[in-house]
RODO-2510 file (C-alpha; in nm, 4 decimals, decimal comma):
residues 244
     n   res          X          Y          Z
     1     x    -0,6820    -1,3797    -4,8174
     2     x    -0,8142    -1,6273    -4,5251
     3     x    -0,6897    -1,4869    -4,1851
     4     x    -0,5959    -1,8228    -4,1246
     5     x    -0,3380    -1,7741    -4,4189
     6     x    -0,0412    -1,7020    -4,1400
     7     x    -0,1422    -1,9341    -3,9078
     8     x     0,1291    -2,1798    -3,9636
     9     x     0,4208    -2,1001    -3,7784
    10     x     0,6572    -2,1539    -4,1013
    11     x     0,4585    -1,8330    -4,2820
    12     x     0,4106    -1,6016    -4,0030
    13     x     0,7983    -1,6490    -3,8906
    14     x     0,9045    -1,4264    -4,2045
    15     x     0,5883    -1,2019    -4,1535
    16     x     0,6960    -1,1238    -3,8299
    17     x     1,0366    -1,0324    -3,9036
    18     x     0,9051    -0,7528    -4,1571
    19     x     0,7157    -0,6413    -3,8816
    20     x     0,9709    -0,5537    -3,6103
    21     x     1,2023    -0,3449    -3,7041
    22     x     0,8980    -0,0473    -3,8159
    23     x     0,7420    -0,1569    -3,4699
    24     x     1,0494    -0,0804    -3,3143
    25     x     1,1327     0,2401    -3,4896
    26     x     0,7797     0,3374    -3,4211
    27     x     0,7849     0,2938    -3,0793
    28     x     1,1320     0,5173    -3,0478
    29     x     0,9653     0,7980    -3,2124
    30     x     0,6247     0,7937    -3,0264
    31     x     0,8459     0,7594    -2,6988
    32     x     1,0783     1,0246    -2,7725
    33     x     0,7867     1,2491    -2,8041
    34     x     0,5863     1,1175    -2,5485
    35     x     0,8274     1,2017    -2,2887
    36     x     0,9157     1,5607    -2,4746
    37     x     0,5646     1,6717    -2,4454
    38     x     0,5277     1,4796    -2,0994
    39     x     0,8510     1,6377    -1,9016
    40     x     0,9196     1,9303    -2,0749
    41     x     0,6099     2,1130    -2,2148
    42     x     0,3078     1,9598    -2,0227
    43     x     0,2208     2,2377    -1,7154
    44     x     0,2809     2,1491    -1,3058
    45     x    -0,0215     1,9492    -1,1219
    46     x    -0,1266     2,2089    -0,8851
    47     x    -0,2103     1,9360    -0,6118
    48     x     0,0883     1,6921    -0,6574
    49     x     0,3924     1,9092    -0,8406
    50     x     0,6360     1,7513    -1,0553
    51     x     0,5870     1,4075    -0,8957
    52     x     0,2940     1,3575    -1,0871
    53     x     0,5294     1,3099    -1,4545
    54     x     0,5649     0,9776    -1,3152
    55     x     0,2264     0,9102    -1,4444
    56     x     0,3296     0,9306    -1,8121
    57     x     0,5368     0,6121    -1,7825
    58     x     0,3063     0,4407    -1,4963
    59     x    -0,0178     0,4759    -1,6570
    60     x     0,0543     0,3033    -1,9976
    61     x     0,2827     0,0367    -1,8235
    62     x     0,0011    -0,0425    -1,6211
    63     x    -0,2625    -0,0202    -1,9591
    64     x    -0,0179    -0,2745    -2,1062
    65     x     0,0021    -0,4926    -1,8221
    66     x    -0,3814    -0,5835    -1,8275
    67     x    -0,4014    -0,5445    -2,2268
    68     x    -0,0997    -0,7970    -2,2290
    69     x    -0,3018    -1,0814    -2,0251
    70     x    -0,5852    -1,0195    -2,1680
    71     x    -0,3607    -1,1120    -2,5097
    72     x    -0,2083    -1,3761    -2,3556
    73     x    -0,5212    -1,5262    -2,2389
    74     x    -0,7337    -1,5417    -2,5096
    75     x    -0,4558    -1,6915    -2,7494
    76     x    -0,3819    -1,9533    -2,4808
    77     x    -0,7993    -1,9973    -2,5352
    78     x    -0,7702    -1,9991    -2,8525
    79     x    -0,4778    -2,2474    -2,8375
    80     x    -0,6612    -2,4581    -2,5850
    81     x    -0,9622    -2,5138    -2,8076
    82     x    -0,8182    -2,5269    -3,1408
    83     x    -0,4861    -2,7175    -3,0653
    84     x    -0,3297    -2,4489    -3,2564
    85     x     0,0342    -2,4117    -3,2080
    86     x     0,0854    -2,0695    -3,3256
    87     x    -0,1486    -1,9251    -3,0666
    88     x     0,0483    -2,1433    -2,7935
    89     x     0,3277    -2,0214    -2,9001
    90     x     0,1765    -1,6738    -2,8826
    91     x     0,0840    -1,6930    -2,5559
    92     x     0,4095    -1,7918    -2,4283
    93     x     0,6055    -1,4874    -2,5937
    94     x     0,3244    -1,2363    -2,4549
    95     x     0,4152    -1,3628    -2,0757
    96     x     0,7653    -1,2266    -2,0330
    97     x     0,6820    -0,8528    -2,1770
    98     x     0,3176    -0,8491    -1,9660
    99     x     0,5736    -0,9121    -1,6654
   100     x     0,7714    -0,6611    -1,7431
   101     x     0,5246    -0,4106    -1,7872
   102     x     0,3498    -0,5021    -1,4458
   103     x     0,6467    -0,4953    -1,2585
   104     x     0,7457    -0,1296    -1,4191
   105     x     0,3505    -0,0864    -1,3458
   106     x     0,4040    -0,1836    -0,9533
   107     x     0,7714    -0,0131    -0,9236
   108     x     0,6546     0,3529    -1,0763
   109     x     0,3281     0,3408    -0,8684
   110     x     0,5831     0,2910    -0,5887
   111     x     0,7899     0,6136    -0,6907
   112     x     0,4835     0,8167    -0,7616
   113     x     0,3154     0,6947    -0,4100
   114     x     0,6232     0,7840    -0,1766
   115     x     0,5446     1,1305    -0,2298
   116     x     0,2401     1,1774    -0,3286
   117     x     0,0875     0,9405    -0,0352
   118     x     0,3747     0,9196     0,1851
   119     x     0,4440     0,5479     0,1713
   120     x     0,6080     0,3480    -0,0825
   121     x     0,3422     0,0848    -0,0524
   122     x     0,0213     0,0147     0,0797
   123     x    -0,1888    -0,2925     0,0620
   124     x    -0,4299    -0,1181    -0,1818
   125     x    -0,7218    -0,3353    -0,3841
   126     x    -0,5666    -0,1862    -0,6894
   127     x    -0,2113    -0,2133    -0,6245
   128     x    -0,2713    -0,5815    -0,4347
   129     x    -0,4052    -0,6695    -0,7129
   130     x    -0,1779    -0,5319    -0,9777
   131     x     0,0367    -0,7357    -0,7786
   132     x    -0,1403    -1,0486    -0,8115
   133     x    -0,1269    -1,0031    -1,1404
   134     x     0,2785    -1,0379    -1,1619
   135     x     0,2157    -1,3652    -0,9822
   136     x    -0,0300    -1,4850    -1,2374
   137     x     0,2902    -1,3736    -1,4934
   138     x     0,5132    -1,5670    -1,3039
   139     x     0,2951    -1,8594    -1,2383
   140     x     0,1979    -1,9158    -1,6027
   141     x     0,5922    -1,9161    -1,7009
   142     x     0,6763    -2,1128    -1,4368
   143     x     0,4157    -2,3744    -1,5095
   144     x     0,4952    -2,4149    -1,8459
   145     x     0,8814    -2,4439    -1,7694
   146     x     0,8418    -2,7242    -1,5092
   147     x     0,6162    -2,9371    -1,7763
   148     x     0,8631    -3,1058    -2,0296
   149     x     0,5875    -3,2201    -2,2961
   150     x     0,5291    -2,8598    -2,4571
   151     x     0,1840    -2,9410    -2,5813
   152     x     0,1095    -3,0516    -2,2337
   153     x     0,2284    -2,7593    -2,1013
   154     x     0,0733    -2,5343    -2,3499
   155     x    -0,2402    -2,6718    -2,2181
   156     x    -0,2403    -2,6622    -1,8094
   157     x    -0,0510    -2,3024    -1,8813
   158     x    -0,3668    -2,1790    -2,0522
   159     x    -0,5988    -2,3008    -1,7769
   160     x    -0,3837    -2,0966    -1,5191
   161     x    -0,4095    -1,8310    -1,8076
   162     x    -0,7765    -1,8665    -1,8000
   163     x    -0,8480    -1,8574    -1,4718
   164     x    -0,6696    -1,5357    -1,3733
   165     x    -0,8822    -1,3192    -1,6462
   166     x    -1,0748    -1,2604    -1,3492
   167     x    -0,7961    -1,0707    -1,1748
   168     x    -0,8394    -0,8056    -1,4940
   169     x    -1,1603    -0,6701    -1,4301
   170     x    -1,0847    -0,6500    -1,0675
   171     x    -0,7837    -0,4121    -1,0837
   172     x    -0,9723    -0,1649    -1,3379
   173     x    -1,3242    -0,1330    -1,1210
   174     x    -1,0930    -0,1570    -0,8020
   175     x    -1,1437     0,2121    -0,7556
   176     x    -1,5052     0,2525    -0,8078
   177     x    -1,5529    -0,0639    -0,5961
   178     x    -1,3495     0,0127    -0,2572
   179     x    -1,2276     0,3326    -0,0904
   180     x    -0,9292     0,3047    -0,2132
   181     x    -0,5617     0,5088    -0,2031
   182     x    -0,5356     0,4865    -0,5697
   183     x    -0,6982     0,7751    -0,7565
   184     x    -0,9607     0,7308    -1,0017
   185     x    -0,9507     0,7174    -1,4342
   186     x    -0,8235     1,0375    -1,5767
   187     x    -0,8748     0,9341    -1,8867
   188     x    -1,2071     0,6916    -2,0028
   189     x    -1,3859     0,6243    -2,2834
   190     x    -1,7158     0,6847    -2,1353
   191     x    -1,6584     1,0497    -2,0124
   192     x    -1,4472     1,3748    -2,1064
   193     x    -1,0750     1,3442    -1,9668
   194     x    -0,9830     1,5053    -1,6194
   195     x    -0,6614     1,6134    -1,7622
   196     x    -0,4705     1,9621    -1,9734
   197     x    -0,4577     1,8362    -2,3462
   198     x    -0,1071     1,8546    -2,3230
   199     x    -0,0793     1,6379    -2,0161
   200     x    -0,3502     1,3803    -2,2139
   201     x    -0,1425     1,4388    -2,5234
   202     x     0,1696     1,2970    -2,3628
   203     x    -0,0007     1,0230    -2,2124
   204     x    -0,1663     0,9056    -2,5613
   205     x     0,2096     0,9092    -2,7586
   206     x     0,3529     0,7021    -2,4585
   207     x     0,0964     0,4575    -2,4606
   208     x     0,0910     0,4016    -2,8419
   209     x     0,4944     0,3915    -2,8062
   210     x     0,3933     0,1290    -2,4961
   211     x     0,1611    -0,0715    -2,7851
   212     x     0,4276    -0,0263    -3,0832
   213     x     0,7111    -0,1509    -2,8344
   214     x     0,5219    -0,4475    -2,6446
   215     x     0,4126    -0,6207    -2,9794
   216     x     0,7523    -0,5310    -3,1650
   217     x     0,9281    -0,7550    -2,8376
   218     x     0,6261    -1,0374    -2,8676
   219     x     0,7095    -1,0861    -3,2007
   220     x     1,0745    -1,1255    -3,1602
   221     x     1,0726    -1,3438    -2,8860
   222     x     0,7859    -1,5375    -3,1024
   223     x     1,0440    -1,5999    -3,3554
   224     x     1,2575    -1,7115    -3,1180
   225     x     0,9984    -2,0041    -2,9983
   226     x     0,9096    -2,1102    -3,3528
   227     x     1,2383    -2,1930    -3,3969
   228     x     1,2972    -2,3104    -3,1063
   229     x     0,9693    -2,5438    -3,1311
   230     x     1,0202    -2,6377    -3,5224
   231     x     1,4152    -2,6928    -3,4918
   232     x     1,3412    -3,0260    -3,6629
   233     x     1,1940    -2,8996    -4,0095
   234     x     1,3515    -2,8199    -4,2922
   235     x     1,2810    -2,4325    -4,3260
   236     x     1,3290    -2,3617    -3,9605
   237     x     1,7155    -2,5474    -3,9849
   238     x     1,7679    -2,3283    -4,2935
   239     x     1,6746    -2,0034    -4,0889
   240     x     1,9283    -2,1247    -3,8059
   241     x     2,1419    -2,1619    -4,0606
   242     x     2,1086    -1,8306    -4,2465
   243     x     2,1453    -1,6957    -3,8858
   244     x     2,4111    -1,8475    -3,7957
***
């Protein structure tokens, strides 16, 4: 099968809605256990205490916010180059849930940082530029909203979308590049984590629950756009319809 089989909107619509109800299942049950192993059976940081639990819903909310733009970007790309609608379309849905998880990114690091540090903010490279990235969120839905052509605002949302890739690698070298507040990896794929295996074990089920939930709420809302975008076709009136 070509893998540009689903690329029209009309044949990944159904595709999509056989996907999100196991997503969201599976992101219930990775959660559920995420937070059981992270709260309740994972030991006490002997530096920061219990304050440190925090981590088990900050980290992957801040994994997700990057991997999320990252998403968003390249499918605006891809978009951009092809004239693809589906990967416009894409894009769009991606924006509001990479929001999300960058604000829960920039509000947790808050909660953990008021004790740990002693200040609920500081203008830290990593969290300054966490928060830049919410801005590049906003900016790119905002953009798009205030064009009323969609194609033409498909296409100067993905050069905002573009542009701010940069921001990415900034926030994850931010630590090795400036004396920073923020603490370093704990966990990396280049050396052995700094972590218990429980504590990493918790983190790993709540990021794959952060994965399984983030594209299980992308493809909804992408549903939601194709319809929104193909109201005028035949198959997309006789969804409405069905739905209604």
């Amino acid at each position: 099968m070509a893998w540009t089989t689903f690329a029209a909107p009309q044949r990944f619509y159904p595709l999509a809605g056989r996907l999100v109800p196991g997503l969201y299942a599976l992101a219930a049950v990775l959660a559920a256990a995420g937070l059981y192993v992270g709260f309740f059976v994972a030991p006490t940081d002997h530096q920061q205490g219990e304050a440190y639990r925090i981590i088990f819903v900050h980290v992957p909310a801040a994994w997700m916010s990057m991997i999320c733009y990252l998403a968003l970007a390249f499918w605006a790309g891809v978009g951009l180059v092809f004239n693809t609608r589906l990967a416009s379309m894409l894009a769009l849905a991606l924006a509001p849930t990479g929001a999300w998880m960058t604000f829960l990114a920039l509000w947790t690091g808050a909660l953990w940082g008021k004790p740990t540090w002693g200040t609920w903010w500081a203008w830290d490279a990593r969290m300054t530029s966490e928060l830049i990235l919410l801005f590049l969120y906003i900016g790119f839905m905002s953009l798009h909203a205030a064009i009323d052509d969609v194609r033409r605002a498909d296409r100067a949302a993905a050069l905002l979308a573009l542009v701010g890739v940069v921001n990415v690698p900034i926030i994850y070298f931010s630590v090795r590049w400036w004396n920073t507040l923020h603490q370093g990896a704990s966990v990396s794929l280049t050396a052995a984590p700094s972590m218990a295996s429980t504590m990493l074990t918790g983190m790993l089920l709540m990021a794959l629950a952060a994965w399984a939930y983030c594209i299980a709420v992308v493809l909804a809302r992408l549903r939601v756009i194709i319809l929104e975008r193909e109201h005028d076709t035949r198959w997309a009136r006789q969804e409405l319809a069905v739905a209604a």
